[in-house]
N, C-alpha and C positions, 0 to 999 in steps of 0.2 A: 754508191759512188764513193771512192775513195777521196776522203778529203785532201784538198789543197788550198794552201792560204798565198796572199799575194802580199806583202808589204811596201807601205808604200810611205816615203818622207816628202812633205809639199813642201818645196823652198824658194818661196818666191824672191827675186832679186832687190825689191823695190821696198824692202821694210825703211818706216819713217821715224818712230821711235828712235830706234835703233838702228841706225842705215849702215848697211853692208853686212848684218849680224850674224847669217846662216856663215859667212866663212871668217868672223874677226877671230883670232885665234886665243885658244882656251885653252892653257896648260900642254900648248905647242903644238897643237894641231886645232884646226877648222873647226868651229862649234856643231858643223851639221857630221863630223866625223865622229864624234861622240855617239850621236842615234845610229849610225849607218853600222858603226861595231857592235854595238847594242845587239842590231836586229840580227846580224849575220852571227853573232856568238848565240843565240837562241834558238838558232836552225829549227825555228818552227814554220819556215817560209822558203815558197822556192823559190823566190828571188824579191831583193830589195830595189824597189825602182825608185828613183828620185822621180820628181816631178818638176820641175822648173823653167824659169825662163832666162835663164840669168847663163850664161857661156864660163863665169869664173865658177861659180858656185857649181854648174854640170862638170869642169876638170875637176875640184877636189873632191865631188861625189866619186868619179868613176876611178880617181888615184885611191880611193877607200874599199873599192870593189862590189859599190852599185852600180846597178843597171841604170841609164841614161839616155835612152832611144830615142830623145827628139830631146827639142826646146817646148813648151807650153806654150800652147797660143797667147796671142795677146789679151783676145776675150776672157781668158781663164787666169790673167795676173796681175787684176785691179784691186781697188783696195774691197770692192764690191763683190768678188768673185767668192763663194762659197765651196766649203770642203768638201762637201754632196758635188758638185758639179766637176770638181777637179778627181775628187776619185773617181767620178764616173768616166771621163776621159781615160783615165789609166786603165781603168779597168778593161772596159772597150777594147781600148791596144792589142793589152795583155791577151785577153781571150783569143782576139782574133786570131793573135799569132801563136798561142798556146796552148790553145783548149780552156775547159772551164775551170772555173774556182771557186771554193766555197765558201770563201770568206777574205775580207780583208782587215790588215792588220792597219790600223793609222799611225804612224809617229811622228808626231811632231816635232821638227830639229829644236827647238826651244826647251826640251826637260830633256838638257844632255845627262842626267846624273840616274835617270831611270837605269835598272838594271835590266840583264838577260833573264836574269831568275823571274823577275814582276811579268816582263812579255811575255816568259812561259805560263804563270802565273793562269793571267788574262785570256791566254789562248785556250789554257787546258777547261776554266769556266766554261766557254765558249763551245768547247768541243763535247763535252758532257749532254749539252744538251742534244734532244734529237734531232735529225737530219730534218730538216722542211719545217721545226718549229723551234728554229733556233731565232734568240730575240742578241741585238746588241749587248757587248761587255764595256764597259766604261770605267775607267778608275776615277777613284774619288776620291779624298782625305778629309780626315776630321776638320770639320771648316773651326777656322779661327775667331768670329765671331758668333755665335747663335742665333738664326733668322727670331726668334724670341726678343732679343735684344736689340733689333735694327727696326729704324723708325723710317718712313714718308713724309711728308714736311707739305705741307700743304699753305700757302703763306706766311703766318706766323706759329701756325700746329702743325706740331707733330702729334703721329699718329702709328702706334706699333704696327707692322706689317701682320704679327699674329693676334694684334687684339690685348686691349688691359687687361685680361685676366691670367694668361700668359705669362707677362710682365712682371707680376707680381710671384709665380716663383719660383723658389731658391734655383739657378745653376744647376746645382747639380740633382734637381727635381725632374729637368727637364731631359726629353727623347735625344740621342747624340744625331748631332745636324753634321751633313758631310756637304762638300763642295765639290765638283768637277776641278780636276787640277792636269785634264788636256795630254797628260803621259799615253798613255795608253787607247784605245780603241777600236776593238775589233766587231767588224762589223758583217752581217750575213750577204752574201753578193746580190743575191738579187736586191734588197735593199740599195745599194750600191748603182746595180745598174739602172731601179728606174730613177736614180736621182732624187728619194727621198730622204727625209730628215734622218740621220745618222743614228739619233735616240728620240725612241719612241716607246710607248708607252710597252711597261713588260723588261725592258732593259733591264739589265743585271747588274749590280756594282761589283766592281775588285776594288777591294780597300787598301788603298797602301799609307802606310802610318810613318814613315820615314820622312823627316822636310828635306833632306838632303834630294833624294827621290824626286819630288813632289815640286821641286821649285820649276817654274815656268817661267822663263825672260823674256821680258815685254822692255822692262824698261834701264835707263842705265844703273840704278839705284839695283836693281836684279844681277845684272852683269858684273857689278861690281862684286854680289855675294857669292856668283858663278866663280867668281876668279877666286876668292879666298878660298875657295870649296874646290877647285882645282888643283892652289898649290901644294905642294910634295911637305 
C-alpha cells in the first residue's frame, strides 16, 4: 500500500492558562497559523485538518489553507478529553470520506517554532520502518533537568526518584535524559483508530536539540518568550 499520512492540529477553543491562545497573534498572525504553515510547507501530508470547536479559531485555520470540516463535539472539547480520542474522531472522518492512511502526523498548535525540516525529519523515521511493524515517532529534547537529580518528598524526606547511588555521580557521568517536548508525533493509524495510547512501548525518538524548536506554550511566562522569538 502506498503510504499516506493525515495531519492533524487539535485546537481547542477553551484553553484556561492561556485563554483564547490557538489565535492571540504572534508576530502578526494567529499562533495556530505558525503549525498550519509548518505542515503544509513539509508536504509530507495530504491534507492538514484542524480539529476544533471553536468557529474563530476554524476561520483562521481555513484563511491559512487547513481543512476544517466540522466543529468538534462537545464530548471531544473538555478539559478531560484525550488526544487518542480526538485523533481518532479525525481520523474516522478522514477515512471515511478518503480512503485509508497510514499514518498520522500530530501537531500541536503550541510549539509554533517547530520547523518543516524536523516534520520531515519525524516522518521519514516513521516511514523507514516496515509497513505493519511500524511503532510511533515522538520528538524529544535533551531534558533540562536530569531525572538523577529530581527528588519525591515524602513529608519531611526526600527521596531521589533514581535512588542514592545515582545521586552521587558526577553530571556528566551520567546517561543523557530526554523529555517529550509535544512538537511532533507521528503516529501508525491503526493505533489511531482503536483509540489507544499514542506512545507505547518500541516508540522511536526524534531528537530535536534546538530550544527555539522545542518551546511548548502552556503558560504566559511561555508566550511571553514566544513573542521575543517572534520578533523581526
Amino acid at each position: 500500500m502506498v503510504d499516506r499520512l493525515l495531519a492533524v492540529v487539535p485546537a481547542r477553543g477553551g484553553s484556561k492558562r492561556l485563554p483564547r491562545k490557538n489565535v492571540l497573534p504572534l508576530g502578526g498572525r494567529p499562533l495556530i497559523a505558525w503549525t498550519i504553515e509548518a505542515s503544509l510547507a513539509s508536504a509530507v501530508a495530504e491534507e492538514t485538518l484542524v480539529s476544533t470547536d471553536d468557529e474563530e479559531i476554524a476561520a483562521a485555520a481555513r484563511a491559512r489553507g487547513a481543512c476544517v470540516p466540522w466543529l468538534r463535539p462537545a464530548t471531544l472539547a473538555t478539559d478531560t478529553a484525550t488526544s487518542a480520542s480526538v485523533l481518532q474522531h479525525a481520523l474516522a472522518w478522514y477515512e471515511a470520506e478518503h480512503g485509508a492512511i497510514s499514518g498520522v502526523v500530530l501537531l500541536q498548535p503550541t510549539s509554533p517554532f517547530r520547523s518543516p525540516a524536523s516534520i520531515r525529519g519525524a516522518v521519514e523515521s516513521f516511514l523507514t520502518q516496515p509497513q505493519g511493524q511500524r511503532n510511533a515517532v515522538v520528538s524529544v529534547s535533551p531534558s533540562t533537568h536530569h531525572p538523577a537529580w529530581t527528588f519525591r518528598i515524602d513529608g519531611q524526606a526526600m527521596e531521589p526518584f533514581l535512588g542514592w547511588n545515582a545521586l552521587e555521580q558526577r553530571s556528566q557521568d551520567l546517561p543523557p535524559a530526554y523529555s517529550l517536548n509535544g512538537a511532533v508525533y507521528v503516529v501508525p493509524a491503526q493505533t489511531v483508530r482503536e483509540g489507544a495510547a499514542l506512545i507505547r512501548p518500541g516508540a522511536r525518538p526524534f531528537v530535536m536539540r534546538d530550544p527555539r524548536e522545542t518551546l511548548d506554550i502552556d503558560t504566559e511566562d511561555d508566550w511571553r518568550m514566544a513573542q521575543q522569538m517572534a520578533a523581526p
